[in-house]
C-alpha positions in Angstrom: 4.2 23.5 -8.9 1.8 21.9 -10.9 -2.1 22.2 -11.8 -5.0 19.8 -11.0 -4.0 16.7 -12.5 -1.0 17.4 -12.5 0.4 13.6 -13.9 0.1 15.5 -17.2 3.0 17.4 -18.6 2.6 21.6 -19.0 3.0 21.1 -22.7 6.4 23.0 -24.2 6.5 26.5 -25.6 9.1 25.5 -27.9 12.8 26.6 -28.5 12.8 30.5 -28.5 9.5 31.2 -27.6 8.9 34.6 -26.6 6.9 35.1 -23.6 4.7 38.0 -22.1 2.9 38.7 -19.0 0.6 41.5 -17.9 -1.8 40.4 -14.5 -3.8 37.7 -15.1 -3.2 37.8 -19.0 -0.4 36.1 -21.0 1.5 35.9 -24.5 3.1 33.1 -26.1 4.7 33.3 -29.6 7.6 32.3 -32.6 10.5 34.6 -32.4 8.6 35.7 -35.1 5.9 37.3 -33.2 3.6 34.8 -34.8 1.0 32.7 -33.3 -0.2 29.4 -34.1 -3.0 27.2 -32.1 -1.2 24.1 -33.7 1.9 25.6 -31.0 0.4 26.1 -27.4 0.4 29.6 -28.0 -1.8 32.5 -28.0 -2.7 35.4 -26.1 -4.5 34.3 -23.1 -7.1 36.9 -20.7 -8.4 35.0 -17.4 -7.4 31.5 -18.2 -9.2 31.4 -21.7 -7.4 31.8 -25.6 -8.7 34.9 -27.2 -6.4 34.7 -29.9 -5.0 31.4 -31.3 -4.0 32.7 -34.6 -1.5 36.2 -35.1 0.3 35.3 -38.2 1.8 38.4 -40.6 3.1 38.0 -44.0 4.3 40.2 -46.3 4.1 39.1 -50.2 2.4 35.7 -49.1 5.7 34.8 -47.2 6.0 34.5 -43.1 8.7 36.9 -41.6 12.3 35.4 -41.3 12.9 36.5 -37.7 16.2 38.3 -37.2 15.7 38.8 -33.3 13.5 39.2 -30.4 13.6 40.9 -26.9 11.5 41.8 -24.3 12.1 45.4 -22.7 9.9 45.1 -20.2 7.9 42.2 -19.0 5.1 43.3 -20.9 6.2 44.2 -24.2 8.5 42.5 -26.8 9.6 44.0 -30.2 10.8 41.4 -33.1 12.5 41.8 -36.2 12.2 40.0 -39.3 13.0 40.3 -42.6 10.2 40.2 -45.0 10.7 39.1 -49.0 10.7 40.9 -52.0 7.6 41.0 -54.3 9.9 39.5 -56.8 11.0 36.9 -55.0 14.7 37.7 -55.1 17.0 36.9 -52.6 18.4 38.9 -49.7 15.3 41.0 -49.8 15.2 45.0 -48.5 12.3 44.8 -46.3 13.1 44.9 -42.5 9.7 44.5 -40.1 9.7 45.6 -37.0 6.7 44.4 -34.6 5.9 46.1 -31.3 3.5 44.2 -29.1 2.0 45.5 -25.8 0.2 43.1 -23.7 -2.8 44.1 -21.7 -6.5 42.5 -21.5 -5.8 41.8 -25.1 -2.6 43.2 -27.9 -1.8 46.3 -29.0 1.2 45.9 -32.0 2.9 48.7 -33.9 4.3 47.2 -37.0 6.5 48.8 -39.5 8.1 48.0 -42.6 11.2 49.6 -43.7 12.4 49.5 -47.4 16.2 49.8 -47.8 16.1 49.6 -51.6 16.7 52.7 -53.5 13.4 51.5 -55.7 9.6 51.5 -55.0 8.7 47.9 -53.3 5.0 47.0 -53.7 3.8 45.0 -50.6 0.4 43.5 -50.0 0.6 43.1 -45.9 -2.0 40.1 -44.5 -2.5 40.4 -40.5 -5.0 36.6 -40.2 -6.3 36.5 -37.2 -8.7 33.2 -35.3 -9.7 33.1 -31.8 -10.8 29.4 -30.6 -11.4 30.7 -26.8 -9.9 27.6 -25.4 -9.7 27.1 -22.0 -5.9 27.0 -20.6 -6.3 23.5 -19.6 -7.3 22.3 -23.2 -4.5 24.2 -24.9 -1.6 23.5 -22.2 -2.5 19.5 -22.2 -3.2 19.5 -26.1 -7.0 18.0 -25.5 -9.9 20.1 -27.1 -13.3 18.7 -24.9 -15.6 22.1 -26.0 -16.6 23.2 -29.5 -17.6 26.8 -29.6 -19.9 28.1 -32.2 -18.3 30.6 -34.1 -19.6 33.6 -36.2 -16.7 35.5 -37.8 -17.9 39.3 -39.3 -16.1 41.8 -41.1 -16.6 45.3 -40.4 -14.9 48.8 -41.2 -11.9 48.6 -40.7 -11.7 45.6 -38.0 -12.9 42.0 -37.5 -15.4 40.3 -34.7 -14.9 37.0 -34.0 -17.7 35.9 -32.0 -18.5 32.6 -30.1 -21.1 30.8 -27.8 -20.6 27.5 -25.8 -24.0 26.4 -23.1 -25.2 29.9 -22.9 -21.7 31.7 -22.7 -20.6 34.3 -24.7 -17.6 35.5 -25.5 -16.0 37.6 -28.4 -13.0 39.4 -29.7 -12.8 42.6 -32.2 -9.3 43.3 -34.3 -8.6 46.0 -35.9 -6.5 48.5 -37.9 -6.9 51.4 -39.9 -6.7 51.6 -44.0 -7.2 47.9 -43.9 -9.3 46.0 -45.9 -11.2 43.9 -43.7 -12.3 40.0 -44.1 -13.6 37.0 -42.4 -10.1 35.5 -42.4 -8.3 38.7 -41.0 -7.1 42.5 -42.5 -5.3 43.4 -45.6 -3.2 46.3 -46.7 -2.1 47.2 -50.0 1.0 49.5 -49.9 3.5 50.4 -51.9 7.0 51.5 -49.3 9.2 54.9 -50.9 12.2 54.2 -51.7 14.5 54.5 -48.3 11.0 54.6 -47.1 9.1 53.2 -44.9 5.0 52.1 -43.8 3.8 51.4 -40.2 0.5 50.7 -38.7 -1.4 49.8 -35.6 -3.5 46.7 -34.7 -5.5 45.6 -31.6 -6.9 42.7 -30.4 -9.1 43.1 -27.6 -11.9 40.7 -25.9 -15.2 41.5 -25.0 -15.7 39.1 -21.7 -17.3 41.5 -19.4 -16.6 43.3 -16.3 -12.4 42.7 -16.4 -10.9 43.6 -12.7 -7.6 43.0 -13.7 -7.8 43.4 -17.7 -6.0 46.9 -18.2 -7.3 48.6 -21.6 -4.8 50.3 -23.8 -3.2 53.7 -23.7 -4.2 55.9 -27.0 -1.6 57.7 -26.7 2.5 56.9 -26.2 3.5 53.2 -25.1 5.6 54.8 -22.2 2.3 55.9 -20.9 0.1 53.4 -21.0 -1.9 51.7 -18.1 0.6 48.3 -18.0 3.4 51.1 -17.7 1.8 53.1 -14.8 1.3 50.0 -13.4 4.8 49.1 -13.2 5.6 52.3 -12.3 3.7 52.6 -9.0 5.0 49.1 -8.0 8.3 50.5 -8.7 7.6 53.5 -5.9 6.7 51.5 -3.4 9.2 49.0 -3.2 13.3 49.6 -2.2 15.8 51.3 -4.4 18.5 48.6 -4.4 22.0 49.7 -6.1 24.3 46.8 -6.1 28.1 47.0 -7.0 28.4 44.1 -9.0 26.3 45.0 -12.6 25.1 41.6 -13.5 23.5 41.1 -9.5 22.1 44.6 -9.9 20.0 43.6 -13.1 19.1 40.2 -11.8 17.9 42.4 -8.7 15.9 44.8 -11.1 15.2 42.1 -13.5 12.9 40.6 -10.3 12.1 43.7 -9.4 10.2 44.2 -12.6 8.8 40.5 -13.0 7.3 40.3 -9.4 5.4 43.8 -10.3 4.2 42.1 -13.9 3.4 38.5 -11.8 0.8 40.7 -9.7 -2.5 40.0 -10.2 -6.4 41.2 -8.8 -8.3 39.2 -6.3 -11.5 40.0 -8.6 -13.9 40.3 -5.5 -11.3 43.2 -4.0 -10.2 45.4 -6.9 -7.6 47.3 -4.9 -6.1 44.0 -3.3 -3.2 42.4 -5.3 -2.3 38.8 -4.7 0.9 37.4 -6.4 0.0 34.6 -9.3 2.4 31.6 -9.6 3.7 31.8 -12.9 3.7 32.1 -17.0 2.8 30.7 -19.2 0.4 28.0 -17.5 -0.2 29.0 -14.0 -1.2 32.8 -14.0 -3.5 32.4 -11.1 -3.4 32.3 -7.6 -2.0 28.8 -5.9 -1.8 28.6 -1.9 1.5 27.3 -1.5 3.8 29.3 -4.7 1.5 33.0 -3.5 2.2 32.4 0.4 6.2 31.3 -0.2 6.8 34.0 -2.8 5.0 36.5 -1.1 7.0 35.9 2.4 10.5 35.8 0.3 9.8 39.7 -0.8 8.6 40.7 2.6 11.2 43.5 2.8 10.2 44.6 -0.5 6.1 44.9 0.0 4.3 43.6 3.0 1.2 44.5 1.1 1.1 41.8 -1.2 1.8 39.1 1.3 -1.3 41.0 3.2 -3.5 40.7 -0.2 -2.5 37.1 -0.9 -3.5 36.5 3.1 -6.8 38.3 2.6 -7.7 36.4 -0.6 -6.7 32.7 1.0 -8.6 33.9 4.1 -12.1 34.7 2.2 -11.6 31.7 0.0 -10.6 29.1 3.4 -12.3 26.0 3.0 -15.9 25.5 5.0 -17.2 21.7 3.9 -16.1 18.6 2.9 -15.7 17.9 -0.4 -14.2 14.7 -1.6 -13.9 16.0 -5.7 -12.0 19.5 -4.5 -10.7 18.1 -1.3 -12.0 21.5 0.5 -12.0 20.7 4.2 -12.8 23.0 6.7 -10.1 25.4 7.6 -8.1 24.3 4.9 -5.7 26.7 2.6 -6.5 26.3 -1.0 -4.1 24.9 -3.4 -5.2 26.9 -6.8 -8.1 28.7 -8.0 -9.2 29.9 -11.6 -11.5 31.9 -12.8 -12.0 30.3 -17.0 -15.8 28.7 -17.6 -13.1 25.7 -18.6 -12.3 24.7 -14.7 -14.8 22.0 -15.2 -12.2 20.3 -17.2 -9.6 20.1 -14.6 -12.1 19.0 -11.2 -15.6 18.7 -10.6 -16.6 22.0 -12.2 -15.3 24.1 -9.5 -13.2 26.8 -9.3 -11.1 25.8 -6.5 -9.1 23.1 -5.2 -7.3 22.2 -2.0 -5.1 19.4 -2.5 -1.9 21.1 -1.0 -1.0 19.6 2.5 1.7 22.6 3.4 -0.6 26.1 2.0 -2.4 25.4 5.3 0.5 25.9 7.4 2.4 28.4 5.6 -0.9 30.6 5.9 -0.3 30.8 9.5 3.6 31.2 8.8 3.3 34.0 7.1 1.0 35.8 9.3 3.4 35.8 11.6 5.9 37.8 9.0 3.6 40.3 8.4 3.0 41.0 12.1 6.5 41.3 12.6 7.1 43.3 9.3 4.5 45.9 11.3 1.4 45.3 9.3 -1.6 47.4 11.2 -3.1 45.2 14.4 -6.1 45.9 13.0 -5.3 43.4 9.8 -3.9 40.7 12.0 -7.0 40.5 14.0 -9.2 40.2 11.1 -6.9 37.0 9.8 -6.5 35.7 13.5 -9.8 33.6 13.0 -8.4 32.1 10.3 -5.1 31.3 11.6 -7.3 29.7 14.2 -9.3 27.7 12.0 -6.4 26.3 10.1 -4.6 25.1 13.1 -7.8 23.5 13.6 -7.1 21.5 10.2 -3.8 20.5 11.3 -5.1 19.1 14.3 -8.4 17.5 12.5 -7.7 16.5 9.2 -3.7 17.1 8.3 -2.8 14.4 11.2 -4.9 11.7 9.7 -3.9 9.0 12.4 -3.2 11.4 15.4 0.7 10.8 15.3 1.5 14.4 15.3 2.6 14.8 11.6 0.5 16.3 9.1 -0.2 13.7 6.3 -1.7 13.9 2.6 -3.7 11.1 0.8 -5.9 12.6 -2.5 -9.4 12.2 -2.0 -10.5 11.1 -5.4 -8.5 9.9 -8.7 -8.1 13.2 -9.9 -6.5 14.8 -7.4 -2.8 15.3 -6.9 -1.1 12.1 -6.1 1.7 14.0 -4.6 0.4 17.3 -2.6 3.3 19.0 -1.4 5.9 21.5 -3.5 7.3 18.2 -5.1 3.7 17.7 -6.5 5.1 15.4 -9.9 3.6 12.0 -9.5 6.8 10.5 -9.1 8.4 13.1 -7.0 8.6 11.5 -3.6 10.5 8.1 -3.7 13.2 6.2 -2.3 17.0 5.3 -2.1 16.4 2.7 -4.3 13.7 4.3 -6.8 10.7 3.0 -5.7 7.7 5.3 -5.1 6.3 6.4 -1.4 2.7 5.4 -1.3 0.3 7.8 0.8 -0.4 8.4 3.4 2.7 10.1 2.8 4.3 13.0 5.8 7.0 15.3 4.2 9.1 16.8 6.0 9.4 19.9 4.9 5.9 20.3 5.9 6.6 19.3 9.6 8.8 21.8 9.5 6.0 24.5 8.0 3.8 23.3 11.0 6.4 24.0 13.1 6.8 27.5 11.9 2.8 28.2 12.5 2.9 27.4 15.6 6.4 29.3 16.5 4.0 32.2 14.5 0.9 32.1 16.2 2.6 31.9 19.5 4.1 35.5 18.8 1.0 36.6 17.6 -0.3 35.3 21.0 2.2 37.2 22.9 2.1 40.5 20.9 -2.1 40.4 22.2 -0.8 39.5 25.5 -2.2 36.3 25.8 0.8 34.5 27.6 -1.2 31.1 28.1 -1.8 30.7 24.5 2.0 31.7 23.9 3.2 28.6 26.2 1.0 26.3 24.9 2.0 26.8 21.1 5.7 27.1 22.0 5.4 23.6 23.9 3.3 22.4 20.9 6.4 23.2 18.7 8.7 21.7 21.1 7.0 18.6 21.3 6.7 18.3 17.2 10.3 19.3 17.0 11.8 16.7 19.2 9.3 13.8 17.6 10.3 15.0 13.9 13.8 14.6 15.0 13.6 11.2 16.3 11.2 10.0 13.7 12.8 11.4 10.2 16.6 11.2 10.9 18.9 8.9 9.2 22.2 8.2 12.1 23.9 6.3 8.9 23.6 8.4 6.5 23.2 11.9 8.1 20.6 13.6 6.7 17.0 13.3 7.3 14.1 11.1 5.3 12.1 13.1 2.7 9.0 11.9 4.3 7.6 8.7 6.8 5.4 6.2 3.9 1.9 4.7 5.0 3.7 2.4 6.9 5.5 5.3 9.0 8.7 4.0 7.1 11.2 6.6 6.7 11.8 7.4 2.6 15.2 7.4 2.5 16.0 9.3 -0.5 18.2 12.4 -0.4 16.4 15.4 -1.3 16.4 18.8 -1.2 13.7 19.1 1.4 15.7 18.9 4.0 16.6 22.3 3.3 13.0 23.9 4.1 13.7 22.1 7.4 16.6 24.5 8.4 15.0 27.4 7.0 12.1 26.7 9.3 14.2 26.0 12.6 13.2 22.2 13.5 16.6 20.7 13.0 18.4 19.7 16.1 21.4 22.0 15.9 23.6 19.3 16.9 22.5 17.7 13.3 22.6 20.8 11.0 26.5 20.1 10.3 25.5 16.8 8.2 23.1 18.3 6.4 24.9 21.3 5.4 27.6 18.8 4.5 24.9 16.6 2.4 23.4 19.9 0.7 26.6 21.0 -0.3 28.3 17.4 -0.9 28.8 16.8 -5.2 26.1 14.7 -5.2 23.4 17.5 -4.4 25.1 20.5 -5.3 25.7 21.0 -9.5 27.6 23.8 -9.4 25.0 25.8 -10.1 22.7 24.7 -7.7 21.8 22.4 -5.0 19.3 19.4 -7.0 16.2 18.4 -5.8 18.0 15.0 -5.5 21.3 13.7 -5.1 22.8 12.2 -8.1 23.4 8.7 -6.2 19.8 8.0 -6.0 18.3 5.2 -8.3 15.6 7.7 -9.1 18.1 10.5 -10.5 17.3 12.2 -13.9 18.7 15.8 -14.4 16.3 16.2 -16.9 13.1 16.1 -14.6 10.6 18.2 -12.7 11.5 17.0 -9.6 14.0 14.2 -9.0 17.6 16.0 -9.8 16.5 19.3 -11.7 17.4 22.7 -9.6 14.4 24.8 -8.4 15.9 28.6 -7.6 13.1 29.2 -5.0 14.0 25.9 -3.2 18.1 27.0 -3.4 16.8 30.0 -1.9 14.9 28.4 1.0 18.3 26.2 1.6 20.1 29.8 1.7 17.3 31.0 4.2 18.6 27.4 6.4 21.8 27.6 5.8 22.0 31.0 7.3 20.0 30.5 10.1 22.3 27.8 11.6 25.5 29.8 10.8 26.9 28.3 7.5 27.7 31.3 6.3 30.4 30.1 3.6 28.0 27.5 2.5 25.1 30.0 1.8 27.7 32.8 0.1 29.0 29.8 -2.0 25.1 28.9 -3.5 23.8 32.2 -3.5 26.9 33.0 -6.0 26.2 29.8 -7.9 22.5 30.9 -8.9 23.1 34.3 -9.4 26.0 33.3 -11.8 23.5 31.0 -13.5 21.1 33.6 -13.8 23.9 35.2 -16.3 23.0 32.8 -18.9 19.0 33.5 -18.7 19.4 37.3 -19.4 19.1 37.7 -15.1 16.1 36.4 -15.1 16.0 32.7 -12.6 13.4 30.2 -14.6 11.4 28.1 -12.5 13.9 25.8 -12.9 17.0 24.3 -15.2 18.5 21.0 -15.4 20.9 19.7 -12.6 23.9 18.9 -14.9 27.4 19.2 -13.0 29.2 22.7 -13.8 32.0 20.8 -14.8 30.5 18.5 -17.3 28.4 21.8 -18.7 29.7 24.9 -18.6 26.5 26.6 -18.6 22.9 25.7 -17.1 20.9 23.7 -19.6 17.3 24.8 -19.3 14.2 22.9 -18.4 12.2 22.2 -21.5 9.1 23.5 -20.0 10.7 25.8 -17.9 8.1 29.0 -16.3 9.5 31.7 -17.2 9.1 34.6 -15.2 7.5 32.6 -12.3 6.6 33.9 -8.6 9.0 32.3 -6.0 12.2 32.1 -9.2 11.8 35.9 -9.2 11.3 36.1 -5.6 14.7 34.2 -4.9 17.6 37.0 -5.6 15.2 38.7 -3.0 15.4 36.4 -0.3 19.1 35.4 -1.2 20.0 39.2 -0.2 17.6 39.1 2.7 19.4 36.6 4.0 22.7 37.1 3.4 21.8 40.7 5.1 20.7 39.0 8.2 17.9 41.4 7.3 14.8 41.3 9.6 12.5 43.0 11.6 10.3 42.6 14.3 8.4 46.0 15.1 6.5 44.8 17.9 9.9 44.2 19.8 11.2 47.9 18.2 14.3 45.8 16.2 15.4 45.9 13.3 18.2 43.6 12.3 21.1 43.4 10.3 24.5 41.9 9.9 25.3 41.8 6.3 27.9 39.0 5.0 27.2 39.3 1.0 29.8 38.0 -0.7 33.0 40.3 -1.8 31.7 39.6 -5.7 28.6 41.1 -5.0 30.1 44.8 -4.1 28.7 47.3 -1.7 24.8 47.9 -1.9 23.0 50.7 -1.1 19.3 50.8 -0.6 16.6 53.1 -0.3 12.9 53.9 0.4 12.8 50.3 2.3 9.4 49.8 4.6 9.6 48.8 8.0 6.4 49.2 10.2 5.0 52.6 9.1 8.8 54.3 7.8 10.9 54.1 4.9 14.4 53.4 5.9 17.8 53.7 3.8 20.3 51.2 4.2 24.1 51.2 3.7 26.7 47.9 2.9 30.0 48.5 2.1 32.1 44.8 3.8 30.2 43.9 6.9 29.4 47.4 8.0 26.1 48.7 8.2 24.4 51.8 8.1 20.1 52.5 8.9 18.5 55.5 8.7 15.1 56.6 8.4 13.6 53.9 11.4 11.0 54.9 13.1 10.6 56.0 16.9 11.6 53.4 19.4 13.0 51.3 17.3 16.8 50.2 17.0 18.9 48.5 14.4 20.9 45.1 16.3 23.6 43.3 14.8 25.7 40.5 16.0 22.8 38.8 16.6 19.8 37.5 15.1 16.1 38.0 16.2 14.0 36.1 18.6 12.7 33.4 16.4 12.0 30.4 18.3 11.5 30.8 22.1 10.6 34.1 23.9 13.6 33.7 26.2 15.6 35.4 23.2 14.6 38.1 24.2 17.2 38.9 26.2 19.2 39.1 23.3 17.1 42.4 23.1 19.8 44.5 25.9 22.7 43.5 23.7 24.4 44.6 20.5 22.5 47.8 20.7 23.6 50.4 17.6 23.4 53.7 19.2 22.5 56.7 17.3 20.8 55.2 14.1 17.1 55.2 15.4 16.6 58.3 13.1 
C-alpha cells in the first residue's frame, strides 16, 4: 500500500514511537508523550497537522520516559520522571500523562512528589501548530507557508493560520495557567507525598467535522471515542478462544478495526474502513474492499459502507493526471486542502488496476452474507459499469488480461498491492516494464465475474449467469496456459509488455488460490513453493523467495512478510484442501503476533525463524493498519470453513483450527437478518440461532465456482440446528 507517488518512502516514526488512532484523526509521539515537527509527528485531524509541537518540562528539563502503553487504540498513558528543582539526582517527581485522542487531545497530567519535603515545580506545556499537510510532513518537504498569528488568552492559547483564502486554527488550553504566545505555564509547589494534576486540550477549529468526535466533560470511560468503540463492540461476534494469546490477538483486532473506522463525509451514518496509521488514514480502493471482505463475518455493514462510498465516487471521465476512467474503482481519496501536492490538485486518484475488480468481488460477499436486495440493486449498476472497465480500458490490447500502465509521471509505476516502484521484477532482478498483467489480479477478475454471475442468478437472470460463468472459464483456462511455469512449478507474477512471463517467485500466486483460478491439478506445486524455505520464514510466507536476485528481507515488497497477504494464502490454501499447510502458517503469524503485543503490523522483515528468534520489524511499519488487523479474522474464517450463502439457505462450517488454538465459542454472529452462536470444541460444531430455512452443512464447502455445486446442497445436511 502506498500513496500517490508512492517512489517516496512513508518517512519513519522512529524507535518507540507511540501511536494513536481515532477515525480519520491520528497521534504520533516520543515515549515521552512529546511532540516534535523536526520528528514526523504530531496530532493529525483530516490529513492536515494541528499540532506539531506538545513538549512538557518540568524545571526547564524534558521528561525521562519510564514507559508507555496504549489501553485502547485511542488512548495512551506515559510515565516519566521529571527532575528536581535542585538539580539532584534520582529526582522524586513521577509524571503521569493521559492522552485521549479525538478531533484534537485531551491529556490529564499529574505530577507525584515522593519526597517527604515540599518540591517547587514551574510546569511549561509549549505548544505550535504548522497545519502541514500529511504529505509534506510524511515525505519531509514543506511546499506551503501559512501565515501565522499566535494570541494568548485566559487561560488558553489560539494559534491561528491562513494559506490562499483558507483558514484554519487551533485553541489550547488549561486552567490556572498562565497563558503565552509560546504555550501555558504553571507555577506549583507539590505537598510532600503529594501530588498536582491538570487538564489540557487541543482542539481545531476546521469547520463542520463528520468524523471529528469532541471530548467527553466528564469521565474518560464515557467519552464519545469510548461509546464509539463500544457500539462497534455490540455489533460484532463475541469470540472466546482457548488459547489466551489467540484470544487477545482476536480482541486486539477486534478493537483496532472499530478504531480504523472512519465517515464517508457526504453519508454521516455510513462507515468505510481507512487503510492505515500513521500515513494512510483515508479511504484506498483496494486495502478498504480486501479488509472489508476478510471481516465479513464480523460486520457486513462496513463492507456495504465502503461499497456505497467507492460506488458514488466510480470514476465518470478520462483523466490522464488522476487516471479516473469511466467505471473505474478509485485507488485513494483525501480530503486535506494539501492533495494538490500529491496529483493534479484533486482529491482522488485511480491508479489501482485490481480495486475495480475487487468491487465487484465483494459485492458478491455481501449478497451472500444476506445484505437487503434492495442494497445490491442500488450497487448493481455499478458492478455493471466496472465490468465495463475491464472490458474497455483494464484489457489495454484485447488479450483478455487486465493490464496497468500510469498515465502521467506521477502516477504509480507499479498499480497493484505490490505498488513499490521496484516491486514487480524478475528471476534475475531486473524490473517488469508496463504494460505490466499481475496475476493476482487475473485472478480478482475472475472472482467478479464468478460474483456477478451469482448475483445474476439470485435475480433470476439465467442468461446473464451462463455468460459470466463461461467468461470465467474462458479467463481461467487462458491464465493457466499463459502464466504457468512447467519447470519451475509455480506461476509468473505477471506477463511484461512483451507478454513475457516474469518469472520471479512471489507471493501472489497465493491470491490466485484464494480466488479459485488455479488448475487443481497445479495447486500441489504451489502449495509446495509457498511453503518451500525459500518463501516461508518461519513466521511467514515472504513476498519473495529468498533465491531471487531481487531478495532483501529488509524491503517493502521483495522478501518482507505482509500478514494480510499470509492471510489471503491461508484463504487459498484452504480452498484447495491444504489443510496442514494453512494450520502450519496461520500458527506462524499468530505466534509472531506475540512479539508485537497481538497486534499484526502491516508488515515485519522476512528473516528465517532460525537465524532470528523473533520477527524483526519493518522500520516504517503501519501500525494498526486495515487488512494486518483484518487477518486473525480471516485466518479463523478460514480455518472454520465458515461461510454463508443466504440466498441458497446454507450456512457452512467444518472447523479444523489447530489443537493450539483450543476450543472457541462465539456469539451474537450475523448471518442474513439473525445472530447466531457458534460452538468448536475438535472438529465438532455446534449453530444456533439461524434463521428460518436455513441449514448449517459440513463436509462440504459452498457453491463457489459453477452453479452445478449445487447439488452439493441435498447432502451433509445437519438436522436439528436450524433454530
Amino acid at each position: 500500500m502506498a500513496g500517490w507517488n508512492a517512489d517516496n518512502a512513508a518517512g519513519s516514526t522512529g524507535l518507540g514511537a507511540v501511536t494513536l488512532v481515532e477515525g480519520s484523526s491520528f497521534c504520533i509521539s516520543l515515549q515521552n508523550g512529546d511532540i516534535f515537527a523536526h520528528h514526523p509527528h504530531g496530532v493529525f485531524h483530516r490529513d492536515t497537522r494541528i499540532l506539531s509541537r506538545w513538549c512538557l518540562t518540568v524545571n526547564g528539563q524534558e521528561l525521562e520516559p519510564l514507559g508507555a502503553w496504549t489501553p485502547s487504540p485511542f488512548r495512551a498513558t506515559y510515565i516519566g520522571r521529571g527532575v528536581r528543582a535542585d538539580g539532584r539526582a534520582d529526582s522524586p517527581l513521577t509524571v503521569v500523562r493521559n492522552r485521549e485522542l479525538g478531533a484534537g487531545i485531551l491529556e490529564d497530567i499529574a505530577i507525584y512528589n515522593y519526597s517527604p519535603h515540599p518540591a517547587a515545580c514551574e510546569v511549561v506545556l509549549s505548544a505550535d501548530a504548522d497545519f502541514a499537510d500529511l504529505f509534506e510532513v510524511k515525505d519531509g518537504r514543506f511546499h506551503r507557508q501559512w501565515a501565522q498569528t499566535r494570541r494568548a488568552e485566559d487561560g488558553a492559547l489560539r494559534i491561528e493560520a491562513l494559506w490562499q483564502g483558507v483558514k484554519k486554527d487551533v485553541i489550547v488550553r488549561a486552567p490556572g495557567c498562565e497563558a503565552s504566545t509560546d504555550g501555558l505555564l504553571f507555577s506549583t509547589v507539590i505537598p510532600a507525598q503529594g501530588e498536582w494534576s491538570v487538564r489540557a486540550s487541543v482542539m481545531p477549529e476546521l469547520g463542520e467535522s463528520a468524523d471529528g468526535h469532541p471530548f467527553h466533560p466528564g469521565v474518560a470511560s464515557d467519552s464519545p471515542q469510548d461509546r464509539r468503540q463500544q457500539a462497534w463492540a455490540r455489533t460484532i461476534p463475541d469470540v472466546t478462544m482457548g488459547n489466551p494469546s489467540v484470544q487477545r490477538t482476536m480482541m486486539r483486532s477486534h478493537a483496532d478495526l472499530g478504531a480504523l473506522r472512519i465517515v464517508d463525509p457526504d453519508h454521516p451514518n455510513r462507515m468505510v474502513a481507512a487503510a492505515g496509521a500513521p500515513w494512510f488514514m483515508a479511504l484506498f480502493g483496494r486495502d478498504s474492499l480486501l479488509s472489508s471482505s476478510m471481516i465479513l463475518p464480523l460486520d457486513a455493514s462496513l463492507a456495504l459502507g465502503t461499497l456505497q462510498t467507492l460506488a458514488d465516487r466510480q470514476g465518470t471521465v478520462e483523466d490522464v493526471l488522476t487516471e479516473e476512467q469511466p467505471g473505474r474503482i478509485l485507488h485513494e481519496v483525501r480530503f486535506g486542502v494539501g492533495t494538490g501536492l500529491a496529483l493534479g490538485g484533486k482529491s482522488a486518484y485511480y491508479g489501482s488496476a485490481d480495486a475495480t475488480p475487487l468491487f465487484v468481488a465483494l459485492m458478491g460477499e455481501v449478497s451472500r452474507w444476506g445484505v437487503s436486495a434492495e442494497d445490491i440493486a442500488a450497487l448493481l449498476p455499478h458492478a455493471d459499469r466496472a465490468l465495463d472497465w475491464i472490458r474497455d480500458y483494464g484489457d489495454r490490447d484485447g488479450d483478455g488480461f487486465v493490464e496497468y500502465e500510469r498515465l502521467n509521471d506521477q502516477g504509480l509505476i507499479n498499480q497493484g498491492w505490490k505498488d513499490s516502484w521496484d516491486g514487480i521484477n524478475f528471476a534475475d532482478g531486473r524490473l517488469a516494464e508496463a504494460p505490466i498483467a499481475l496475476c493476482e489480479v487475473q485472478g480478482y477478475v475472475y472472482s467478479a465475474y464468478i460474483a456477478r454471475a451469482w448475483m445474476a442468478h439470485d435475480a433470476g437472470d439465467s442468461e446473464l449467469a451462463a455468460e459470466l460463468q463461461d467468461r470465467a472459464a474462458r479467463l481461467k483456462e487462458r491464465f493457466n496456459e499463459a502464466f504457468w511455469l512447467p519447470d519451475r512449478g509455480y506461476y509468473a507474477i505477471a506477463l511484461d509488455r512483451d507478454k513475457r512471463q516474469v518469472d520471479a517467485c512471489a507471493s501472489n500466486m497465493g491470491h490466485c488460490l484464494w480466488s479459485g483460478i488455479v488448475d487443481a491439478d497445479k495447486a500441489q506445486q504451489v502449495a509446495d513453493r509457498l511453503m518451500s524455505p525459500e518463501m516461508f520464514s518461519g513466521w511467514g510466507v515472504r513476498t519473495l523467495a529468498s533465491d531471487m536476485k531481487a531478495y532483501n528481507p529488509v524491503s517493502y515488497h521483495n522478501g518482507s512478510v505482509w500478514p494480510h497477504d499470509n492471510a489471503l494464502i491461508v484463504a487459498g490454501l484452504m480452498r484447495y484442501g491444504f489443510v496442514e499447510e494453512a494450520q502450519t502458517l496461520s500458527v506462524a503469524l499468530l505466534e509472531a503476533a506475540e512479539y508485537t503485543d497481538n497486534r499484526l503490523p502491516e508488515l515485519f522483515c522476512g528473516f528465517s525463524r532460525d537465524k532470528c528468534p523473533e520477527p524483526l520489524p519493518y522500520p516504517t511499519a503501519c501500525s494498526p493498519q486495515a487488512w494486518a488487523s483484518a487477518a486473525p479474522v480471516m485466518l479463523l474464517r478460514s480455518l472454520l470453513r465458515y461461510e454463508a450463502h443466504v440466498s441458497l439457505g446454507g450456512l457452512w462450517m467444518d472447523p479444523v483450527l489447530p489443537e493450539s488454538w483450543g476450543a472457541m465459542h462465539g456469539s451474537n454472529a450475523p448471518v442474513g437478518t439473525a445472530r447466531v452462536t457458534v460452538d468448536i470444541s475438535g472438529k465438532e460444531a455446534t449453530v444456533k440461532g439461524l434463521p428460518e430455512g436455513m441449514v448449517h452443512y459440513r463436509g462440504t464447502r459452498p457453491p463457489l465456482d459453477n452453479f452445478s455445486e449445487l447439488e452439493v446442497l441435498r447432502r451433509n445436511r445437519v438436522p436439528g440446528l436450524n433454530g
